[in-house]
N, C-alpha and C positions, 0 to 999 in steps of 0.2 A: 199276047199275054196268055198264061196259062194257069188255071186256076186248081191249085194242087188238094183243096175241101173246101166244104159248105157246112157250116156248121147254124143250124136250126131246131125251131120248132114246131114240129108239123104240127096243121091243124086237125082236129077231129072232123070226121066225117058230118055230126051234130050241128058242130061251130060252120061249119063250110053251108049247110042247108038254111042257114041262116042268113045268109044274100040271094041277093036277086040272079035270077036266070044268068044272067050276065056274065055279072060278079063270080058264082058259082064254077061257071064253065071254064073263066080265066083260069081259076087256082086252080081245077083238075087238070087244067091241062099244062099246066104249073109244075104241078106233081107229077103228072105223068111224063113230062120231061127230064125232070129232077132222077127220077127212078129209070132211064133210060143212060144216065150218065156212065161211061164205061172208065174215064180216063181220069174221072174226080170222084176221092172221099166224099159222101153223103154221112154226113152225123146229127144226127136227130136227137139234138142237147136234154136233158134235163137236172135239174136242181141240184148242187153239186157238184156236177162235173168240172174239173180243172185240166186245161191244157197250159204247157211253156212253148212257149216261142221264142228263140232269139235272147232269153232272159227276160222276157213279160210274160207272167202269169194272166190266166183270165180264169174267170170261176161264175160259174151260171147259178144265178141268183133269185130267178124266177123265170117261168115259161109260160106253156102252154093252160088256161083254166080252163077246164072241158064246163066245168061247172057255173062258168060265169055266159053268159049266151048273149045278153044283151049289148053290150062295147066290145067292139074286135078289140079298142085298143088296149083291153086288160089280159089280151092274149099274148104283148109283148116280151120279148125276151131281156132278162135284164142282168146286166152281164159287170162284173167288176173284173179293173185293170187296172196291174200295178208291178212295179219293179220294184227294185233296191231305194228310190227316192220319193217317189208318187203314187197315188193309188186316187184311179177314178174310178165312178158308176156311172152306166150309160142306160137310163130309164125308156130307153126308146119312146114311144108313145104309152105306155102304160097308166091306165087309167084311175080311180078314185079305188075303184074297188079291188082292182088288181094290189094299188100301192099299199092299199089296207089290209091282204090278204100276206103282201111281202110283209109287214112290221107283225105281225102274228107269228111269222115263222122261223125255225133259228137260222135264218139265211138274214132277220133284220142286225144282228150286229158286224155282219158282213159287209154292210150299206156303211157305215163309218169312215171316211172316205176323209180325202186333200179336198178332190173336184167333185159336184155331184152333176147331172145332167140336167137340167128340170124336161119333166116329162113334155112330150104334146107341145112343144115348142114356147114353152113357157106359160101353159092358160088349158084349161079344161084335163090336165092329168091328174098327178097324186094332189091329196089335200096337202094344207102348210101343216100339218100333225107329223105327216111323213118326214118333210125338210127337218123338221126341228130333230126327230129322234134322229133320222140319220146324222145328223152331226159334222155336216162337211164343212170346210174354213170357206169354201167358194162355190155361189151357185151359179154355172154353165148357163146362159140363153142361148137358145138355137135362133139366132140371128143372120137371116137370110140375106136378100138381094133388101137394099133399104128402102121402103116405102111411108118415112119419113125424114125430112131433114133430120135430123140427127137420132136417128135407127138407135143406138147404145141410151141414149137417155130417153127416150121413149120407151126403152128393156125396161133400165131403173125405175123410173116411176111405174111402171105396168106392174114388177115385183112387187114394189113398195105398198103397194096398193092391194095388189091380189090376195096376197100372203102376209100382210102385216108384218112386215120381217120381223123386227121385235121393239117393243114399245121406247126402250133405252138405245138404239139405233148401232149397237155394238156391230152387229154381224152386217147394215147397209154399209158399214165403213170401208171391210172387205169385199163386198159385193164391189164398188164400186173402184177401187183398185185393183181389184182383179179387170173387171170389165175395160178397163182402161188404159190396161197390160197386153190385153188378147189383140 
């Protein structure tokens, strides 16, 4: 396979001294891979940016926050994709503060989506302030290898609960035909 670009968010120099010896040494040497690359585009995304593929748009909707230091995961990159028919957002791990610093900026009516992702695999990312302004018909669980009998209604109620979906239960109606489609 041949990988024809990398499309990212470098971290700051700031944000990177902010892990352990370890940690630190991974992603330099991450980096210093990444910038060795001779045969692959390197593009170092930010806010804004739109490429087409194939007829899919993507549009980078938040990136790197030099300014936030404490949660890597508010360093995620958060990306919208959509064609002629559908349009998702993919919150990666993006965290409370990151998701609160996206609805502040005119990138949140961008977030207006079919599917949205929920961040951080569904628990510890954006608050439900976020979900709600975004405005998506279906909210995504990242739903791994199952570590309950029945994984999809353990999501539901984990949702239901975390995020109050809404008190008139309109949007768990969706939620759960959607999850039960996927």
């Amino acid at each position: 396979i041949k990988i024809k670009a990398i499309y990212h968010s470098r971290f700051t120099e700031d944000l990177m001294k902010t892990e352990n010896d370890a940690e630190y040494k991974i992603i330099k040497n991450f980096y210093a891979q990444l910038d060795g690359l001779k045969e692959t585009k390197v593009v170092d995304c930010h806010c804004g940016d739109m490429l087409e593929i194939d007829g899919v748009n993507f549009k980078i909707l938040s990136e790197k926050n030099p300014e936030m230091l404490t949660n890597i995961n508010d360093q995620s990159m958060v990306i919208k994709v959509w064609d002629k028919k559908k349009s998702f957002v993919f919150l990666g791990d993006l965290g409370v503060n990151g998701g609160r610093k996206l609805m502040e900026s005119k990138y949140m009516e961008d977030v207006k989506c079919d599917y949205i992702q929920m961040a951080h695999h569904g628990q510890a990312g954006c608050d439900k302030e976020f979900y709600f302004n975004g405005n998506g018909q279906l909210v995504m669980i990242n739903v791994t290898k199952p570590v309950v009998a029945d994984a999809l209604e353990g999501a539901r109620v984990a949702y239901a609960k975390a995020y109050e979906v809404d008190l008139k239960k309109s949007k768990l109606k969706d939620i759960n035909a959607g999850l039960e489609n996927i």
